[in-house]
N, C-alpha and C positions, 0 to 999 in steps of 0.2 A: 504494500500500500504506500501511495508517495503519501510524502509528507506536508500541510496542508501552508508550513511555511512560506512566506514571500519574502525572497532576496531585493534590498534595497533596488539593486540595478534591474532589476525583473518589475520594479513597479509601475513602468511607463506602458499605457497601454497604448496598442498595438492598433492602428484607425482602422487599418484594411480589412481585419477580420471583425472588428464590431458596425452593427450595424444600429449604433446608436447616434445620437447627435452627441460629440464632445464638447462638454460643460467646461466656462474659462477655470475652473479650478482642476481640470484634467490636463487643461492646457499650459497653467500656469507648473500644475505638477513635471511634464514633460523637461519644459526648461530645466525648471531646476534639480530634479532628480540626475541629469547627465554630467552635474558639476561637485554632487553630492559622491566623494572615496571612500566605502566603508567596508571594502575587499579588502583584507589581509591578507600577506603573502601566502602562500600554498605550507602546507606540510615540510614538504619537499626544499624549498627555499629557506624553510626558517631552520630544517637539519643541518642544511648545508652551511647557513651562517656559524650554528652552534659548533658545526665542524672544524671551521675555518678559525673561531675563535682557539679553539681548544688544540689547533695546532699552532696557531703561533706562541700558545702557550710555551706547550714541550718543545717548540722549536729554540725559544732564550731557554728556557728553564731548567728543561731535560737534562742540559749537559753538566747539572749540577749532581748526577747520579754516581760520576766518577771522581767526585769530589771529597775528601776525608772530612773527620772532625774539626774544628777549629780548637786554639786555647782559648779561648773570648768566651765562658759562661756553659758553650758545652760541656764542660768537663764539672759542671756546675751540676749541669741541669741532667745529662744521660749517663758518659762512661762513667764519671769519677759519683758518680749521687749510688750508692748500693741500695735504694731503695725502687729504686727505677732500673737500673743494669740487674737485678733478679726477676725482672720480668714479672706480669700479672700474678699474682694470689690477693687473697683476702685481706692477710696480713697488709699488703701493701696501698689496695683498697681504702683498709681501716685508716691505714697512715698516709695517705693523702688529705686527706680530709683536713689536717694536721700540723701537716707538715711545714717549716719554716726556715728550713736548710738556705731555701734559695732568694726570703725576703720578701716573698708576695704569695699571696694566696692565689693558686691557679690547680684546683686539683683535676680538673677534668684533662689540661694540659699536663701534669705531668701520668696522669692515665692512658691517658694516648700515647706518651714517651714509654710508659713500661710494655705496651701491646705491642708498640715497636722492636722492645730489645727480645718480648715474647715469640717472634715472627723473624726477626732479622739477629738476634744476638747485637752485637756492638760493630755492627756492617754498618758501615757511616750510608751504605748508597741506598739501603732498604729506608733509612729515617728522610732522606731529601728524598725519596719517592715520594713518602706520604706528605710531604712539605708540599710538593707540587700538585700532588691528587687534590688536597684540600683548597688549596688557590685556585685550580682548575672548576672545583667544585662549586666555590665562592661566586665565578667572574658569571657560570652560567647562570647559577643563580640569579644574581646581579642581571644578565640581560633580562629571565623572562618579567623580574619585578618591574625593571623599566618599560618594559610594552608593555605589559597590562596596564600599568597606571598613567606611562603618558601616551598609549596609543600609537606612537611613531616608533617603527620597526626600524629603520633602518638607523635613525636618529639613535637608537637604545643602543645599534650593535655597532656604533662608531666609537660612544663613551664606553661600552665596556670593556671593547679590545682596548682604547687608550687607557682604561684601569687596567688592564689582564698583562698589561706587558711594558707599562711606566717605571724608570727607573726606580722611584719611591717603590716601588714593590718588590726589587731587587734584594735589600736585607732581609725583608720578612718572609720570602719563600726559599732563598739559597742557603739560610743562616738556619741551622737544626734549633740552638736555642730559640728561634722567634716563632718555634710552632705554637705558640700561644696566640702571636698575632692571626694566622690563617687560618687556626679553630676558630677565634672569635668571629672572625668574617661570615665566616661558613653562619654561626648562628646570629651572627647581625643581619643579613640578608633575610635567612627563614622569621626572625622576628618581623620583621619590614613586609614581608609575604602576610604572614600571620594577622598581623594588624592592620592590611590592607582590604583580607576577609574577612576580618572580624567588622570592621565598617561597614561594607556590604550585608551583613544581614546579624546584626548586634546577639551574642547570646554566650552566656557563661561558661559551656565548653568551648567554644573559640578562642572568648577572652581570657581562660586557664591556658592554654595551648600556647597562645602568646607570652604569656609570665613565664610559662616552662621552661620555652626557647630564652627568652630573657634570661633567664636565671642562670640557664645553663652557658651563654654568651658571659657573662660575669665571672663563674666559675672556671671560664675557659681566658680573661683576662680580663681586672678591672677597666681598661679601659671606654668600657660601654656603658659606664656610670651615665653619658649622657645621652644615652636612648630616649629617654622619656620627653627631652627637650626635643630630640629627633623627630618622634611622633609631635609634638605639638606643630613643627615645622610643619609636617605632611600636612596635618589638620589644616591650616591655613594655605598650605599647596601642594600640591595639588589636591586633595581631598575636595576644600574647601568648607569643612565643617565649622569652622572659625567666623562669624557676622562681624559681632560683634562682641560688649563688655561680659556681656550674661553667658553667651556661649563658648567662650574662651575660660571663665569660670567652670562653666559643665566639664570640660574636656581637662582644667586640670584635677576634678573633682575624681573625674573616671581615671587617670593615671597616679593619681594615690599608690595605688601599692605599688608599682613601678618606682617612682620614688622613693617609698619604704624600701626596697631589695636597692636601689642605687647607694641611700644611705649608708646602707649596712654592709657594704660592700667597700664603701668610702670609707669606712671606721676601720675596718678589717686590714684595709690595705693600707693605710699611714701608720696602725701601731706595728705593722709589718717594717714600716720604713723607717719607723723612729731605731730600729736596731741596723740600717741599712746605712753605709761609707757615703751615700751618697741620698741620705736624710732631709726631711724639712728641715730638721735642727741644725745642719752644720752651717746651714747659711744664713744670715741676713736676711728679714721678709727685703727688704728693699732691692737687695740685690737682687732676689725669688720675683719681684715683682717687674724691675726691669728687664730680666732673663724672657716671662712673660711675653712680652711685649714686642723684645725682638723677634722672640720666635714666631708669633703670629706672622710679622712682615718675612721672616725667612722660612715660612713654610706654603706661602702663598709663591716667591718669586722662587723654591726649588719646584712648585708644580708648573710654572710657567718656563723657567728654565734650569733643570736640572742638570747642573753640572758642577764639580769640584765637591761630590758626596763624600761623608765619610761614616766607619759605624760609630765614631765616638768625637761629637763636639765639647773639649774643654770649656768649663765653664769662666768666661771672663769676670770674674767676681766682680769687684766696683772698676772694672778698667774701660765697661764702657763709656766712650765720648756722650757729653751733659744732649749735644745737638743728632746726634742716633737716637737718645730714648725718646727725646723730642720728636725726631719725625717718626718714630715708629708709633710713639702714643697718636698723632695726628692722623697717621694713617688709617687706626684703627677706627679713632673719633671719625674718618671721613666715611668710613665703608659701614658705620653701624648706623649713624647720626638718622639719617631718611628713613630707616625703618625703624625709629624708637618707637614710635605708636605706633604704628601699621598692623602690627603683629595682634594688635587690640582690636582696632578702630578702623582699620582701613584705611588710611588718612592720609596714603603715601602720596606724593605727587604722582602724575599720571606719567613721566616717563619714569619716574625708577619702577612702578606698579610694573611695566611693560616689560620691563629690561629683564633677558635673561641672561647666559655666559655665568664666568667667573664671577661677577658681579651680584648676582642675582643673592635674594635673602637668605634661602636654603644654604648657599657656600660660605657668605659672608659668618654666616652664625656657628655653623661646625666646624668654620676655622675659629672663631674666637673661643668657643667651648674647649676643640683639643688642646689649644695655647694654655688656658686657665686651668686645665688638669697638671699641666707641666711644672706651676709653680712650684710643687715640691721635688723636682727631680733637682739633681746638683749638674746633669750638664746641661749646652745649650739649646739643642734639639737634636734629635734621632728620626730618621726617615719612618721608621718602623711604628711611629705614636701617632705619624699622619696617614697612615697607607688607607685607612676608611674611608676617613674626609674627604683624602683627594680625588673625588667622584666628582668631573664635572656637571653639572646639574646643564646640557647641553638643548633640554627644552623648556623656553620658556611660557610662562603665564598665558599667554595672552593667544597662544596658538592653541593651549588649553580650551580657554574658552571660544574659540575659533570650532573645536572641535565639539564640544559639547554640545553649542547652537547650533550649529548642522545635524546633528544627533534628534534636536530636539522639533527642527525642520521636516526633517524625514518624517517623525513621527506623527508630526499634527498635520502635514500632507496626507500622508498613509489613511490618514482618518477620515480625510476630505474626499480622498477615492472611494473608499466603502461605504462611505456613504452615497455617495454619488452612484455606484453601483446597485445600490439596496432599491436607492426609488426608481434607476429604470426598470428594476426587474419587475419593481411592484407596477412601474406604468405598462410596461412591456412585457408581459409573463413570456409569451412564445420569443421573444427576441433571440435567445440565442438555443440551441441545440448541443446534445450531449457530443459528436461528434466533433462537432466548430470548439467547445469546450477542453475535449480532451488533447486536441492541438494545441491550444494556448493557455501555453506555461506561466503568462501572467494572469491566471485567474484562476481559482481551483471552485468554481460553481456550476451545478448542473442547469437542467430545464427549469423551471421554475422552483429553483433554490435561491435560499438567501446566503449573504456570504457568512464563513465562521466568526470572525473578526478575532480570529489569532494573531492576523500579522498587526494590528493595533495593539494588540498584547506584546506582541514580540517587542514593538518598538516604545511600548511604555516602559516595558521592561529595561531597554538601550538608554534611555532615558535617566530612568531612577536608575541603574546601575550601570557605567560605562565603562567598568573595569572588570567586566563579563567577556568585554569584544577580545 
């Protein structure tokens, strides 16, 4: 039995085989349905992108599989840690959970390191395999969350290979120690999945499901403390759940407990760090606060030009120049300043409102979030604390809403044809024939039938949920 659906581009009726008068809303429908894109690549095309991603992957990255241990933290974190080089038990289980050997709370990340030495023994190229699997894991991720939510297919798998294969992601997948970073990825993305369907159709197994992954992102590295600020971003874009004062209220009402696990996670990891050489306490809040600052402005120009990386920035204690923090603070004052209320109010001027790129609110703000986790690190920045952030946000607003109104065009035409269809049948009962009928594919009505009006359904549907297509 076919199916009683209508494809957007299948709604224009066909004159030669009706033998009705066309009404100017079938006319008007014509026009504009032919200007209306709501075909998505094929199957076939969208494998082939995931393919193409996922080899340039292993094509930088793979050839880190004949690469040994480092001295820098692995000897920390796998060969030299006996709690991890004995490989999966219970016992080890229990003591993860625990453990503080290495100065930060990450037990699912050193769980993954003991399955590693479980499966590989102390083979440096079995642990950069799963370094890679997991960033491979991440980048696809990363693509389908961007098509669903911004609808631009090709626009998603342009920023994701430039995540998949950016220098800044070079320490965090080649470096055994920084499996903690490409676990978290892995459950940063399925959180960002998670709470994109939890939107779509609100309900306490979903929103458990989202905490889970949360949690477990947490336990696989603090650095996801600012999820929750993450989703508020979404909420006000793309979601667009955010109006205004009252609503922005509700939304941080409902991330409550995301908060609560960020808190507690934040507690967890500074009394971790008060026993750590490179402590909130060894330094200066002021020098911590200048450090700050810079690193904001030098994690924005290594995503733009990344060159002269290193794994370990000394910390310039008080030797930075008085006119650096000055223009770094300026910098940051210029890139926050237009959206202080916006994120309330909506209030922005109509070009920043418009502006996507580098620029755009989504970037500007989880560059300043991962800057302000930094203040307690003692050096100046590490590639490895930005590798999330640096997602360029490559679609903006405003083709969003470009997208939507056309969504919502389609719809309230759709309804204009079935209906227009309904009363010639009723003027017309013999007008068409089951024959003439079963030839054309843009109408699924018999001899004196009325239409189902699924395909108004369908596209109320596209409507109230656009992150279906």
């Amino acid at each position: 039995m076919k199916s009683n659906f209508i494809r957007p581009e299948r709604l224009i009726v066909n004159r030669r085989r009706s033998k009705l008068k066309e009404s100017p809303a079938v006319s008007r429908m014509k026009v504009r349905a032919r200007t209306v894109k709501t075909r998505s690549p094929s199957l076939s095309v969208q494998l082939g992108v995931c393919a193409v991603i996922i080899i340039l992957i292993w094509i930088v990255f793979g050839q880190t599989l004949g690469h040994d241990f480092v001295n820098y933290d692995d000897k920390t974190y796998v060969y030299g840690n006996p709690l991890v080089s004995a490989g999966l038990s219970i016992h080890g289980l229990s003591r993860a959970l625990v453990d503080t050997q290495t100065n930060n709370w990450h037990p699912l990340t050193l769980v993954s390191h003991m399955i590693d030495c479980q499966l590989y023994d102390l083979k440096a190229g079995g642990h950069h395999f799963t370094n890679v699997l997991l960033h491979t894991i991440a980048a696809v991720l990363l693509f389908f969350w961007l098509r669903n939510v911004t609808g631009r297919f090709w626009c998603s798998a342009f920023v994701t290979a430039l995540f998949a294969i950016h220098p800044l992601r070079v320490e965090s997948v080649a470096w055994i120690a920084e499996r903690k970073d490409v676990l978290s990825a892995v459950f940063f993305f399925l959180t960002l999945g998670a709470y994109v369907r939890y939107t779509c159709a609100r309900s306490i197994g979903r929103y458990l499901t989202m905490s889970i992954l949360f949690a477990c992102g947490l336990m696989s590295k603090p650095m996801l403390v600012t999820t929750p600020v993450v989703l508020l971003l979404l909420d006000y874009w793309p979601l667009k759940r955010i109006a205004d004062g009252k609503s922005f209220r509700r939304m941080i009402v409902e991330k409550l407990p995301l908060f609560a696990l960020s808190a507690a996670a934040s507690i967890v990891a500074l009394a971790l760090q008060v026993h750590s050489p490179s402590s909130v306490g060894q330094l200066p809040f002021g020098w911590r606060l200048e450090n700050a600052l810079m690193t904001y402005v030098t994690y924005i120009w290594q995503m733009l030009w990344p060159v002269n990386l290193a794994v370990f920035y000394p910390h310039p204690d008080d030797r930075l120049a008085l006119w650096q923090v000055v223009l770094a603070a300026a910098a940051a004052q210029s890139t926050l300043s237009p959206c202080r209320l916006a994120l309330v109010f909506d209030h922005a001027p109509a070009g920043d409102r418009n502006r996507g790129g580098w620029t755009s609110r989504p970037c500007r703000s989880l560059c300043l979030f991962a800057a302000g986790w930094l203040v307690h690190r003692a050096d100046l920045a590490r590639g490895r604390h930005f590798s999330i952030v640096a997602i360029p946000k490559r679609n903006s607003r405003n083709r969003w809403n470009r997208h939507c109104h056309r969504l919502e065009r389609v719809r309230l035409e759709a309804n204009d044809l079935l209906a227009e269809q309904r009363n010639a049948l009723d003027a017309h009962p013999g007008g068409y024939n089951r024959q003439r009928c079963r030839h054309d594919k843009s109408r699924h009505v018999t001899n004196g039938a009325r239409p189902t009006g699924r395909c108004a359904l369908l596209f109320s549907k596209c409507a109230r949920d656009p992150f279906s297509q």
